[in-house]
PDB file of N, CA, C, O and CB in Angstrom:
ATOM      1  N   UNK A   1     -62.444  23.250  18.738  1.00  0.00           N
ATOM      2  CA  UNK A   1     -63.614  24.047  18.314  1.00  0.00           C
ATOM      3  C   UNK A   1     -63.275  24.819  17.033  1.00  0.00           C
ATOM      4  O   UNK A   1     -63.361  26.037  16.878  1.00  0.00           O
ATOM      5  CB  UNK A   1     -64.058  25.039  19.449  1.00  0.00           C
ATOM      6  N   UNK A   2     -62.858  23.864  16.108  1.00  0.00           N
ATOM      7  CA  UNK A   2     -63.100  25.176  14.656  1.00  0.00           C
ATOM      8  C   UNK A   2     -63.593  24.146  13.189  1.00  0.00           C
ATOM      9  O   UNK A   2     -63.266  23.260  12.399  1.00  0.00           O
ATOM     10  CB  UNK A   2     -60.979  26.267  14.102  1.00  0.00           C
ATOM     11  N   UNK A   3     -64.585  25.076  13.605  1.00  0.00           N
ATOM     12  CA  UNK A   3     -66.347  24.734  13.132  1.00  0.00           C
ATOM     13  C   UNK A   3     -66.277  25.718  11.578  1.00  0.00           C
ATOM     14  O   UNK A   3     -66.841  25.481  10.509  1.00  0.00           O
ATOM     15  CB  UNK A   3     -67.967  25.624  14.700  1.00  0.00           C
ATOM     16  N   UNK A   4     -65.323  26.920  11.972  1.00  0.00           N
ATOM     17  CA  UNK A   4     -65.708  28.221  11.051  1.00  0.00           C
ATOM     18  C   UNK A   4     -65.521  27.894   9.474  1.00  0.00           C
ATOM     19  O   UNK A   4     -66.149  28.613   8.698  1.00  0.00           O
ATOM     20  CB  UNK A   4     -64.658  29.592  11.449  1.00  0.00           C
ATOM     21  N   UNK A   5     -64.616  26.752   8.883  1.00  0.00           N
ATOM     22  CA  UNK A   5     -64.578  26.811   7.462  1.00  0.00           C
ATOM     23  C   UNK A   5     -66.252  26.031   7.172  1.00  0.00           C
ATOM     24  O   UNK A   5     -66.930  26.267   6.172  1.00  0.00           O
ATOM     25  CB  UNK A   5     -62.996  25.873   6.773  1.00  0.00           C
ATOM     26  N   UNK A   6     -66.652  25.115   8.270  1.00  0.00           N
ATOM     27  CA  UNK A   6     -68.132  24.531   7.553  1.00  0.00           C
ATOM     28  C   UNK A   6     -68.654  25.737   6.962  1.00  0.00           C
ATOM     29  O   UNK A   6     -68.768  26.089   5.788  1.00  0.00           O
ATOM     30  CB  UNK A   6     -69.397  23.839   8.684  1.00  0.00           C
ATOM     31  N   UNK A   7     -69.054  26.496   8.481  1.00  0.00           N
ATOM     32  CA  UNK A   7     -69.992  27.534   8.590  1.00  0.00           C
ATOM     33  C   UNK A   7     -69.383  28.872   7.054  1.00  0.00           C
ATOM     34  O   UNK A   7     -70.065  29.468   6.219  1.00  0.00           O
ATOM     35  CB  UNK A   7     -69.840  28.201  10.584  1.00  0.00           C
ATOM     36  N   UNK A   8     -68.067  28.867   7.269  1.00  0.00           N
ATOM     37  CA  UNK A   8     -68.027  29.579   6.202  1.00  0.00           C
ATOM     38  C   UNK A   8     -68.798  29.003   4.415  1.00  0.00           C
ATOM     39  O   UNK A   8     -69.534  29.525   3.577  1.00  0.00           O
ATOM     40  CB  UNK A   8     -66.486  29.774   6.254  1.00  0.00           C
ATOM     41  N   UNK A   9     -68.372  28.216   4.506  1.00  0.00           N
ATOM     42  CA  UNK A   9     -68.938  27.256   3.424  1.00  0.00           C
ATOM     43  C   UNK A   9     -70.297  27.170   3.428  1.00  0.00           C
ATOM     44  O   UNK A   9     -70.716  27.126   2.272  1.00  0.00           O
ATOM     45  CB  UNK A   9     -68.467  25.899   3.538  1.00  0.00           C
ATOM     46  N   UNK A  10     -70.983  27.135   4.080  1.00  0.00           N
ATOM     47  CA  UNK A  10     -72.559  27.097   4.134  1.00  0.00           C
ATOM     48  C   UNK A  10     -72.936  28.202   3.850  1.00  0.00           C
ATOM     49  O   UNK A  10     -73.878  28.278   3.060  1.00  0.00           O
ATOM     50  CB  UNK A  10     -73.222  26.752   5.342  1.00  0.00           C
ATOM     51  N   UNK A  11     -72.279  29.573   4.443  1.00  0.00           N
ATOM     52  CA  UNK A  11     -72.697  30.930   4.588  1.00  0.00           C
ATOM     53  C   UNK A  11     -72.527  31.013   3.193  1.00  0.00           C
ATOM     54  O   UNK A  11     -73.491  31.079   2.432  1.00  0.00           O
ATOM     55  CB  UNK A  11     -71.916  31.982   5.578  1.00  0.00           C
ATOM     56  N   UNK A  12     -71.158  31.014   2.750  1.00  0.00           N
ATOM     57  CA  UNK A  12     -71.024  31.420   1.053  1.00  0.00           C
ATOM     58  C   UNK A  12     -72.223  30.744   0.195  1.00  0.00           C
ATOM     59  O   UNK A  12     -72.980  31.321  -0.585  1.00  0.00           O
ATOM     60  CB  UNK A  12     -69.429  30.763   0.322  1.00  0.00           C
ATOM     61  N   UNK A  13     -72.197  29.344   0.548  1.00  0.00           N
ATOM     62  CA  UNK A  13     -73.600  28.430  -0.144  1.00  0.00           C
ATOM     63  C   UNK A  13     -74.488  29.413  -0.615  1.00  0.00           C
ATOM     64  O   UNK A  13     -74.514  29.913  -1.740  1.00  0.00           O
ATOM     65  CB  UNK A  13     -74.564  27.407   0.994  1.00  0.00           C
ATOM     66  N   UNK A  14     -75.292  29.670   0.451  1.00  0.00           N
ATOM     67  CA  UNK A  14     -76.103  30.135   0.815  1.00  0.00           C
ATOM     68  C   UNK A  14     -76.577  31.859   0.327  1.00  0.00           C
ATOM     69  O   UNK A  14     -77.550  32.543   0.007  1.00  0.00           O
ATOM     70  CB  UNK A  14     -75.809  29.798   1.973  1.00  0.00           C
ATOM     71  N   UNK A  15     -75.542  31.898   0.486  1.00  0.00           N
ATOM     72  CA  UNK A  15     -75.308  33.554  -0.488  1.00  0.00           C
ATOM     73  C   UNK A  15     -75.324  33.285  -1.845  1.00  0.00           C
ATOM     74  O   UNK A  15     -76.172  33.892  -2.498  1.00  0.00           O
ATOM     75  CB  UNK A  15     -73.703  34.446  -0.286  1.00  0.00           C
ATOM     76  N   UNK A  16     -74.951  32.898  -2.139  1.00  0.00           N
ATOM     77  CA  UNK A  16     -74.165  31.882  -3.364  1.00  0.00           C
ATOM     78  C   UNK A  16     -76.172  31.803  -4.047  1.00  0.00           C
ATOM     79  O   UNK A  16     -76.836  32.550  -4.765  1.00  0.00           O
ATOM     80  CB  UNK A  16     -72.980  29.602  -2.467  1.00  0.00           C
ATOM     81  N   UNK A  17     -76.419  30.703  -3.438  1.00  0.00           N
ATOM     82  CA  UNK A  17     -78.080  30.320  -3.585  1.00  0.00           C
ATOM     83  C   UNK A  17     -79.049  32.041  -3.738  1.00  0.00           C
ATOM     84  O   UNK A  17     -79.788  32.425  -4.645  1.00  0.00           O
ATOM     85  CB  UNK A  17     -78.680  29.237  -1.704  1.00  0.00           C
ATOM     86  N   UNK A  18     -78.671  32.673  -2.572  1.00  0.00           N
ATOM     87  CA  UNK A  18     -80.097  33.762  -2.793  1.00  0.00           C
ATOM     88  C   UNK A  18     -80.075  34.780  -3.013  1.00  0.00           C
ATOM     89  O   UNK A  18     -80.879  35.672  -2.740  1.00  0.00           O
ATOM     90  CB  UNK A  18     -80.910  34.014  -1.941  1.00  0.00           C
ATOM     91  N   UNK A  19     -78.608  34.797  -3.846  1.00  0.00           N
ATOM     92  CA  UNK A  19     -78.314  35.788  -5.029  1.00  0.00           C
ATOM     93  C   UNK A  19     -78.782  35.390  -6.277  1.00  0.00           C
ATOM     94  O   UNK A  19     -79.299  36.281  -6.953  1.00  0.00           O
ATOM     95  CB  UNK A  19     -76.900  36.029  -5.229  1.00  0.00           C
ATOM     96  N   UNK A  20     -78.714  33.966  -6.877  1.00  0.00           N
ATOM     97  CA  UNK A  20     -79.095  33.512  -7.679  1.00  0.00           C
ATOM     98  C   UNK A  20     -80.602  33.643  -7.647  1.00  0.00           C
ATOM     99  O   UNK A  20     -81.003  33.921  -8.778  1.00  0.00           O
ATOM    100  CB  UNK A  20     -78.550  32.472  -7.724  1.00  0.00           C
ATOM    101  N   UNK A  21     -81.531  33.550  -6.815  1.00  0.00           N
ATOM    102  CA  UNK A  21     -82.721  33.370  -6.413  1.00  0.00           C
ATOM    103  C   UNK A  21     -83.358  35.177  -6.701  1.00  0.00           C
ATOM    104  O   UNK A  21     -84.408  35.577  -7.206  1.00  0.00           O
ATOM    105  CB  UNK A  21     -82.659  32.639  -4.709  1.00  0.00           C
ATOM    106  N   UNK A  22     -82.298  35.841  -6.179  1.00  0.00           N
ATOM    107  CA  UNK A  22     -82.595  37.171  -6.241  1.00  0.00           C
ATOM    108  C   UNK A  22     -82.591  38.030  -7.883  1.00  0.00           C
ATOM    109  O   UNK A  22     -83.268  38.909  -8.416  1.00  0.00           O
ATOM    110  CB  UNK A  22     -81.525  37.746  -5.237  1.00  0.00           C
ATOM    111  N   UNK A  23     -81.426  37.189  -8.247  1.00  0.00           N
ATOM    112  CA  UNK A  23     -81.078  37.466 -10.178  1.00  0.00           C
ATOM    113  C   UNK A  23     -82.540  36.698 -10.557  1.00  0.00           C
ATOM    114  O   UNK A  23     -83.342  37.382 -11.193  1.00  0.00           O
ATOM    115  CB  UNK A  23     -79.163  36.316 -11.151  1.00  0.00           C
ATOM    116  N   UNK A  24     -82.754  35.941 -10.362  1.00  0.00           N
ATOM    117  CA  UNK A  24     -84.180  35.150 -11.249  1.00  0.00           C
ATOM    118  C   UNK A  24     -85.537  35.954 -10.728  1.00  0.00           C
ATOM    119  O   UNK A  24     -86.363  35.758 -11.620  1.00  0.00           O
ATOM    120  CB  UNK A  24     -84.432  33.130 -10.741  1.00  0.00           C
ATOM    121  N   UNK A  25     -85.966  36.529  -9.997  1.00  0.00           N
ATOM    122  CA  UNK A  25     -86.779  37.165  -9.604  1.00  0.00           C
ATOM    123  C   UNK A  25     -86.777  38.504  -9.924  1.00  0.00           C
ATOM    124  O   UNK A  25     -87.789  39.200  -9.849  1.00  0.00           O
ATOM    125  CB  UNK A  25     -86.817  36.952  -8.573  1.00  0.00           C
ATOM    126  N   UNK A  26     -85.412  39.012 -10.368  1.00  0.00           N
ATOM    127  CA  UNK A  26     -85.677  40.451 -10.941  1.00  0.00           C
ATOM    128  C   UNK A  26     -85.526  40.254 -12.642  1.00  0.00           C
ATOM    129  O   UNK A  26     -85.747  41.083 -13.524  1.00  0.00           O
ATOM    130  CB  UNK A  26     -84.416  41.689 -10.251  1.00  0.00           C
ATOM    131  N   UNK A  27     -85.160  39.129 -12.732  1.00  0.00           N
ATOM    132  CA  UNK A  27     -85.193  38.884 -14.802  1.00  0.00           C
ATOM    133  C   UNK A  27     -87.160  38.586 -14.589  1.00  0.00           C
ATOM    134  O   UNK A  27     -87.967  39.385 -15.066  1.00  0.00           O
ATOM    135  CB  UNK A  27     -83.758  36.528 -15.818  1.00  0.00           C
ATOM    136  N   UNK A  28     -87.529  37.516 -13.927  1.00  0.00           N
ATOM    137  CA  UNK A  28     -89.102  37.877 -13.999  1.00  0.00           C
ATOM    138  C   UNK A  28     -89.516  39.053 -13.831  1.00  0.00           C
ATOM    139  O   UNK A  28     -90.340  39.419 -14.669  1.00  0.00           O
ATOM    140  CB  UNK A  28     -89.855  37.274 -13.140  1.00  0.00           C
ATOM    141  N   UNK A  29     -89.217  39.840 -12.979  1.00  0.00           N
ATOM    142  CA  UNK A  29     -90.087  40.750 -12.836  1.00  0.00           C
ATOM    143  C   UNK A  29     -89.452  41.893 -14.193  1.00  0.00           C
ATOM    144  O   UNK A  29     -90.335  42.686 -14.518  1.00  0.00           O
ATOM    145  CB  UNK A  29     -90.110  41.284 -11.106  1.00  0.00           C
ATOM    146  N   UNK A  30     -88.412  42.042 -14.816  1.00  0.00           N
ATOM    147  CA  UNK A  30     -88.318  42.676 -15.648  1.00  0.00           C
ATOM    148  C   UNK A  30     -89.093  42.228 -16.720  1.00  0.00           C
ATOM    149  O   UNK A  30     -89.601  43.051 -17.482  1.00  0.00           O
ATOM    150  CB  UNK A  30     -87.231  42.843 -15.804  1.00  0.00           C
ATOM    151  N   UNK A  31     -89.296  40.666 -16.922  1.00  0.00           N
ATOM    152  CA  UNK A  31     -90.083  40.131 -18.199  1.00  0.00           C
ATOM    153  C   UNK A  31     -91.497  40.525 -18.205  1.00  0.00           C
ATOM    154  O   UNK A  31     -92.100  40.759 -19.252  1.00  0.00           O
ATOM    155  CB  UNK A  31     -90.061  38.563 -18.300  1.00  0.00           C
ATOM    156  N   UNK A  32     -92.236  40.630 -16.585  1.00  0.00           N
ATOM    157  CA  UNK A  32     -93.240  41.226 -16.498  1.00  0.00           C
ATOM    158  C   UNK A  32     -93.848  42.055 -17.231  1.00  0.00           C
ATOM    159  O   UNK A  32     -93.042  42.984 -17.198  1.00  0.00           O
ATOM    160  CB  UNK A  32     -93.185  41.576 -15.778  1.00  0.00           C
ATOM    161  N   UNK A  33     -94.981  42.523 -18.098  1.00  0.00           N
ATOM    162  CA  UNK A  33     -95.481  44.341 -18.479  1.00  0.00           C
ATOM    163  C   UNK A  33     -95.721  44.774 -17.046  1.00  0.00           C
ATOM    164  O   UNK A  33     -96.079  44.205 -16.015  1.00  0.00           O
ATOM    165  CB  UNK A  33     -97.249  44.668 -19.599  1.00  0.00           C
ATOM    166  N   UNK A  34     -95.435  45.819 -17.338  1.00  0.00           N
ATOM    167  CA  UNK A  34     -96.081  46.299 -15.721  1.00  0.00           C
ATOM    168  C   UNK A  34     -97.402  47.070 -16.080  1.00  0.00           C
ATOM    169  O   UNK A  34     -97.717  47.446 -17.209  1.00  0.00           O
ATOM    170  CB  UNK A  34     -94.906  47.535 -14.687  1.00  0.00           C
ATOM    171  N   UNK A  35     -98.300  47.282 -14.628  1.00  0.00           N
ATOM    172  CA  UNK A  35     -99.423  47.383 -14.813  1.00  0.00           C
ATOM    173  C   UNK A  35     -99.152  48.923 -14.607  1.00  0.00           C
ATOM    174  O   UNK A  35    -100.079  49.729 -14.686  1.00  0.00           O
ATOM    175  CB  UNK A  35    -100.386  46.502 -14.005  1.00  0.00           C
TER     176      UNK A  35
END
């Protein structure tokens, strides 16, 4: 039973992914004017 480097690997992925996701959504919303 050792599953944990996938799961680690996916987890980092994954972080990895919706940090990036999170950086692109605050450069839009900075490009935004705000109302």
């Amino acid at each position: 039973m050792q599953q944990e480097p996938i799961c680690t690997v996916l987890f980092c992925s994954t972080k990895v992914l919706a940090e990036r996701q999170w950086q692109k959504a605050k450069d839009m919303n900075a490009q935004k004017p705000k109302i």
